[in-house]
DSSP file (Angstrom, degrees, kcal/mol; ACC not computed):
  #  RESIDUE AA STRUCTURE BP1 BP2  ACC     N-H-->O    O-->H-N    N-H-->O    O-->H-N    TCO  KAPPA ALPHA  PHI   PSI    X-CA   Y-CA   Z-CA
    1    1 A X     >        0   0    0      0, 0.0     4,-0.9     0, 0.0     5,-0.1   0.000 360.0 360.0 360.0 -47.8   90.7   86.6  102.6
    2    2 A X  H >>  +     0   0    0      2,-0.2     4,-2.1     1,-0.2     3,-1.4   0.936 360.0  42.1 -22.8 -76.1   88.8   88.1   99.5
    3    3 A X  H 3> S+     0   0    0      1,-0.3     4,-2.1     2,-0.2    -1,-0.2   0.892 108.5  53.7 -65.1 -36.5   88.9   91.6  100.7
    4    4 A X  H 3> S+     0   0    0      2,-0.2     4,-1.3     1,-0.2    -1,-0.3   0.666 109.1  51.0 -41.3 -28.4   92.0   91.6  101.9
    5    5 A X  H XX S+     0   0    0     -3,-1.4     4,-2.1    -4,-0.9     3,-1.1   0.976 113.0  46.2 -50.3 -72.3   93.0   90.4   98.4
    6    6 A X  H 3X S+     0   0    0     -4,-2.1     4,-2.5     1,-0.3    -2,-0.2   0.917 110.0  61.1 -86.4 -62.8   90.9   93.3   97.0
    7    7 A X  H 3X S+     0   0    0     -4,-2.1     4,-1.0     1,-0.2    -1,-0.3   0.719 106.6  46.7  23.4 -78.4   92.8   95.8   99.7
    8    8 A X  H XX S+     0   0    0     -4,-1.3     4,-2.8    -3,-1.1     3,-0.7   0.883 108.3  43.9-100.8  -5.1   95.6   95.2   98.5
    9    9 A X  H >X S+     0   0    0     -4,-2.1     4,-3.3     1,-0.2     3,-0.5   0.974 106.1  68.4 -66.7 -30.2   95.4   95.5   95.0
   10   10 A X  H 3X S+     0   0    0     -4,-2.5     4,-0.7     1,-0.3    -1,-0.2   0.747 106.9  40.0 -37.4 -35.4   93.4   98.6   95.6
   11   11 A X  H << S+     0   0    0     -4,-1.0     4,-0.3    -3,-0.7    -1,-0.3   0.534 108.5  58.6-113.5  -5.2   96.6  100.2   97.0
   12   12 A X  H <X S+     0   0    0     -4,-2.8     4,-1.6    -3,-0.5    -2,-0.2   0.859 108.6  41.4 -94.6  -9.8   98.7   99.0   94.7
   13   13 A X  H  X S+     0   0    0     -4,-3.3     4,-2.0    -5,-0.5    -2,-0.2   0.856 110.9  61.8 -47.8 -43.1   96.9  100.5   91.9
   14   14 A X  H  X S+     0   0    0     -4,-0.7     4,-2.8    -5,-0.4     5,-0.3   0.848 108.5  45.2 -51.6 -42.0   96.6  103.6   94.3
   15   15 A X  H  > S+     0   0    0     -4,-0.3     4,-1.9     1,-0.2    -2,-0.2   0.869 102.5  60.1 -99.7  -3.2  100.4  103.5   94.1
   16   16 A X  H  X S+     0   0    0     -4,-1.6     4,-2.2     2,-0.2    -2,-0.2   0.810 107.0  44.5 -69.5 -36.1  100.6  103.1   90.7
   17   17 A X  H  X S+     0   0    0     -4,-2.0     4,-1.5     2,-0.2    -2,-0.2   0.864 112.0  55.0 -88.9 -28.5   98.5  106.8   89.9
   18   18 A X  H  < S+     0   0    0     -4,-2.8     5,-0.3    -5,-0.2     4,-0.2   0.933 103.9  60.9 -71.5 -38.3  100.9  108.5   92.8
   19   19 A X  H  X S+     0   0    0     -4,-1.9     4,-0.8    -5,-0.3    -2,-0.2   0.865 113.7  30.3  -9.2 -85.3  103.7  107.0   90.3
   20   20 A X  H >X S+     0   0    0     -4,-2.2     3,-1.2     1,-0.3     4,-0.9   0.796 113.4  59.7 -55.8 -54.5  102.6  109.1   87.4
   21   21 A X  H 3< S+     0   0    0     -4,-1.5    -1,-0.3     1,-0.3     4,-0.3   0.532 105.9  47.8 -42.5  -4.7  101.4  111.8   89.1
   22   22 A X  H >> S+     0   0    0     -4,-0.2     4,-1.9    -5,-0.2     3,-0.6   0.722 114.0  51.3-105.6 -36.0  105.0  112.4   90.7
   23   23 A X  H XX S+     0   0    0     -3,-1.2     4,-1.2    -4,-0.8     3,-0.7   0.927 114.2  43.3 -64.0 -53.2  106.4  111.9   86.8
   24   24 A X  H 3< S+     0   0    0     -4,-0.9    -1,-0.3     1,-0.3    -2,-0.2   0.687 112.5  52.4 -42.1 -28.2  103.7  114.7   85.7
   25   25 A X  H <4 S+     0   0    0     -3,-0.6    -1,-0.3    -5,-0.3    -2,-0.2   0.987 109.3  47.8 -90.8 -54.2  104.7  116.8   88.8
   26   26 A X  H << S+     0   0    0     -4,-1.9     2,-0.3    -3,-0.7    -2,-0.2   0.756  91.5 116.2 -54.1 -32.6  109.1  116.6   87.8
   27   27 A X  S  < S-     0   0    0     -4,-1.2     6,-0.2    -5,-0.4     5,-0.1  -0.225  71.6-139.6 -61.9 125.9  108.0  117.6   84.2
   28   28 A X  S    S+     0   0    0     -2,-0.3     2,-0.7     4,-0.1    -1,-0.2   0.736  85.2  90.0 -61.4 -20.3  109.2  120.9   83.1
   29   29 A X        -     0   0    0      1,-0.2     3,-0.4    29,-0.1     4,-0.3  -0.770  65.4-162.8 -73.4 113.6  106.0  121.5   81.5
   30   30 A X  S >  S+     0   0    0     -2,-0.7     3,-3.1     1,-0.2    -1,-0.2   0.974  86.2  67.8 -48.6 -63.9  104.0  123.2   84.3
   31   31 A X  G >  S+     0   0    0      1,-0.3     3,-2.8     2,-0.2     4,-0.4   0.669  89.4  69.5  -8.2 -54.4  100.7  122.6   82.6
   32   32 A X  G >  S+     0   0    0     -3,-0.4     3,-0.7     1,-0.3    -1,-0.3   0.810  85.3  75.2 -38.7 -43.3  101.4  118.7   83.4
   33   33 A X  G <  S+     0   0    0     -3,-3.1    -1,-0.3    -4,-0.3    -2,-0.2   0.637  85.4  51.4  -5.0 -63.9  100.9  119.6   86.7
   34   34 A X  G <  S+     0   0    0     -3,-2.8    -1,-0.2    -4,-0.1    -2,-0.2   0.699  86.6 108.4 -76.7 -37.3   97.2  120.0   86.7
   35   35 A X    <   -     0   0    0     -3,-0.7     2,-0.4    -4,-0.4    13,-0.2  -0.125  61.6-135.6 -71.6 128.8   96.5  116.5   85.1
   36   36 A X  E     -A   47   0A   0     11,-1.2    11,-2.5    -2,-0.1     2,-0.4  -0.734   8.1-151.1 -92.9 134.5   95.2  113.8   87.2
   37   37 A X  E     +A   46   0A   0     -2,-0.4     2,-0.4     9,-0.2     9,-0.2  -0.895  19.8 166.4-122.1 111.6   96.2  110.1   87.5
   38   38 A X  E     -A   45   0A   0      7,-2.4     7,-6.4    -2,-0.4     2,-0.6  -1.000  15.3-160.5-140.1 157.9   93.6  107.2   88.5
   39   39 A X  E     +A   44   0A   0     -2,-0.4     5,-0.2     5,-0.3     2,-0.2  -0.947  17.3 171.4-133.6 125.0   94.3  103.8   88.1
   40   40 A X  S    S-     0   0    0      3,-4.5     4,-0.1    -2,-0.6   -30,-0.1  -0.476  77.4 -15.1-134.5  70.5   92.0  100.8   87.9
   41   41 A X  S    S-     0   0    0     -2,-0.2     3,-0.1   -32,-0.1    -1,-0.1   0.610 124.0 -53.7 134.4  19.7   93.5   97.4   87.0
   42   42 A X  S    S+     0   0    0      1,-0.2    28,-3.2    29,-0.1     2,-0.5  -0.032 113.1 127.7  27.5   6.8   96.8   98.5   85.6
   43   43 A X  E     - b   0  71A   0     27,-0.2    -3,-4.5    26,-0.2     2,-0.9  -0.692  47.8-160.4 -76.5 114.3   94.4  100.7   83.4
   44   44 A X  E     -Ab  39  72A   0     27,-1.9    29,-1.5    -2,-0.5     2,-0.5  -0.790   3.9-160.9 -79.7 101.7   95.9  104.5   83.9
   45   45 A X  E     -A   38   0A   0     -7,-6.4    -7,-2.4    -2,-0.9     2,-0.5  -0.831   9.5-156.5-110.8 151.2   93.7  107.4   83.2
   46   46 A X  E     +A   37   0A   0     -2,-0.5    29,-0.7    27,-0.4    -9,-0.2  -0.891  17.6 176.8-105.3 106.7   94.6  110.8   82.5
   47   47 A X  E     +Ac  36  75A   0    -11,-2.5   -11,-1.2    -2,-0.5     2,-0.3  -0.483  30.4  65.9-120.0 147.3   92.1  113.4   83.2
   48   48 A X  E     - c   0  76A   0     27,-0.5    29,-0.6   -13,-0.2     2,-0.1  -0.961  68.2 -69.6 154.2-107.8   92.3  117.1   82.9
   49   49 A X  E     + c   0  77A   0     -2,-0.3     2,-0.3   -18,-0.1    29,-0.2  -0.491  37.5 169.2-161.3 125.1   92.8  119.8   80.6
   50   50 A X  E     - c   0  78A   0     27,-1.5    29,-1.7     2,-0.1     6,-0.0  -0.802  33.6-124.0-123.3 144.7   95.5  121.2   78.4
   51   51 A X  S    S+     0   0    0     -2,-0.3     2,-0.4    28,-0.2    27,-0.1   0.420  82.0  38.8-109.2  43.2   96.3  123.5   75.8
   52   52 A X     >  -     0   0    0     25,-0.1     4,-0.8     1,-0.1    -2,-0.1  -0.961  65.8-129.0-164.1 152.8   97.9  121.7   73.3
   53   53 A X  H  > S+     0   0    0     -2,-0.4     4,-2.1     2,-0.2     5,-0.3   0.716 112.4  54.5-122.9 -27.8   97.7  118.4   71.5
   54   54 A X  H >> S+     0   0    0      2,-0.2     4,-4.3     1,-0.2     3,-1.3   0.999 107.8  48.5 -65.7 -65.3  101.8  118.0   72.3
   55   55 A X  H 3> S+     0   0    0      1,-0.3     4,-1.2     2,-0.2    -2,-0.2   0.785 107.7  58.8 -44.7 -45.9  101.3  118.5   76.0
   56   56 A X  H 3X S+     0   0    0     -4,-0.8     4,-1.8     2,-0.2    -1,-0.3   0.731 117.1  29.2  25.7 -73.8   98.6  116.0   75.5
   57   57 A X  H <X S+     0   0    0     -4,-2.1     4,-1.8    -3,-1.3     5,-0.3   0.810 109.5  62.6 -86.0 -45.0  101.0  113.6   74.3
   58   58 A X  H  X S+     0   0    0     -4,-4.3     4,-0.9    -5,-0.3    -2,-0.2   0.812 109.5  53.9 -60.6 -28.6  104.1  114.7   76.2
   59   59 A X  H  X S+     0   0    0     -4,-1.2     4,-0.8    -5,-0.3    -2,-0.2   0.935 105.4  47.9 -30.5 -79.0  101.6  113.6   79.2
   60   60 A X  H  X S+     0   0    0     -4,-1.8     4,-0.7     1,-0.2    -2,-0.2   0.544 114.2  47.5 -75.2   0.6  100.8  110.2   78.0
   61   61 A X  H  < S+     0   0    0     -4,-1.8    -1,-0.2     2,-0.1     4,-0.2   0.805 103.5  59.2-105.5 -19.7  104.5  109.4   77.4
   62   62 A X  H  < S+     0   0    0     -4,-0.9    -2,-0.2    -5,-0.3    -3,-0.1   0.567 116.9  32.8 -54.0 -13.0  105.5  110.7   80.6
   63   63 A X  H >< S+     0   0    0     -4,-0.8     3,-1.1   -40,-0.1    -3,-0.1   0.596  98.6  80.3-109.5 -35.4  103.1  107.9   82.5
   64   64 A X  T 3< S+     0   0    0     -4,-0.7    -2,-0.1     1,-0.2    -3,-0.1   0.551  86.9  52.3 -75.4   8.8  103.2  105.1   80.2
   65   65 A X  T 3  S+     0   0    0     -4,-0.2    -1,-0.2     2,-0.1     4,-0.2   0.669  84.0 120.0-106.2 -18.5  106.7  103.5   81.3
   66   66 A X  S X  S-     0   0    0     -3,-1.1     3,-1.4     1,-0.1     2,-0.6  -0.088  74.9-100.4 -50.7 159.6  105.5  103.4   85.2
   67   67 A X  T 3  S+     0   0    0      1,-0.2    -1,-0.1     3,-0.0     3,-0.1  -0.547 105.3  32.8 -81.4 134.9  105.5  100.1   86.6
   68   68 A X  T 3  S+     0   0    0     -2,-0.6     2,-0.7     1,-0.4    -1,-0.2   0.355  86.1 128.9 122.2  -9.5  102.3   98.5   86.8
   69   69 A X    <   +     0   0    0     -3,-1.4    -1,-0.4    -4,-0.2   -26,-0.2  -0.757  19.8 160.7-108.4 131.4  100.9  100.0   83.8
   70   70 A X  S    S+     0   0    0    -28,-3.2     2,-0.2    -2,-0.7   -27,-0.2   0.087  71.4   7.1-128.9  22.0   99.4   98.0   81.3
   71   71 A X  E     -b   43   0A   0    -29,-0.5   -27,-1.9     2,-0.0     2,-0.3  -0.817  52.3-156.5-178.8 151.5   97.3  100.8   79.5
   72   72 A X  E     -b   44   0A   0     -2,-0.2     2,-0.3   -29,-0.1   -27,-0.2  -0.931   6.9-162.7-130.2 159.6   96.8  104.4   79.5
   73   73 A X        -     0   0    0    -29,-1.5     2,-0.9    -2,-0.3   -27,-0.4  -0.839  18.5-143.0-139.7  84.0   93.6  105.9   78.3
   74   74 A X        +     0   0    0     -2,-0.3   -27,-0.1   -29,-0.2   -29,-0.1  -0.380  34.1 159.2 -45.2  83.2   94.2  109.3   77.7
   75   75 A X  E     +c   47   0A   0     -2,-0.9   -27,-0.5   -29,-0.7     2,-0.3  -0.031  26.6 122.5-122.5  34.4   91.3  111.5   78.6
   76   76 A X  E     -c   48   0A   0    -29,-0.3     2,-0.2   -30,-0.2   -27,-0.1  -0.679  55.5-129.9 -93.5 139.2   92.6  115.1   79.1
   77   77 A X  E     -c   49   0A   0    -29,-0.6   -27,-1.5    -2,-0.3     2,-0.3  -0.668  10.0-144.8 -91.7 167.2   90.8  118.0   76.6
   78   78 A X  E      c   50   0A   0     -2,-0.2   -27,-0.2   -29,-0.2   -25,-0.1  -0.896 360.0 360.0-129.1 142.3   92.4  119.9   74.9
   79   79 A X              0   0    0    -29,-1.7   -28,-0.2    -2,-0.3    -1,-0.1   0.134 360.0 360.0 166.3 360.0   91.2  123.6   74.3
């Protein structure tokens, strides 16, 4: 019963990072694009690299209103 437990929270955390990833993918900013979504507890993080401290941010407010998210930890460089 445990894993099954652990199963499904696994996928729904799973469907919580295809969430974001679909907002990042509709954003007019191509850049957004590139950025990668994992999710581990309702914890999002956002990996990847960008060139601008706005895109940056324009990121982590496009992901933080999915459901299911109780944190993002923003962890794209910038350069």
């Amino acid at each position: 019963m445990y894993a099954t437990e652990v199963q499904r929270k696994s996928l729904r955390f799973q469907g919580i990072a295809e969430a974001a990833t679909e907002r990042l993918q509709d954003s007019p900013y191509q850049a957004l694009r590139r950025i990668s979504c994992e999710c581990k507890y309702g914890v999002l993080f956002l990996r990847g690299r960008l060139s601008s401290f706005f895109q940056k941010q324009v990121a982590q407010e496009a992901v933080a209103r999915v459901s299911g998210v109780t944190e993002v930890v923003n962890e794209i460089d910038v350069g």
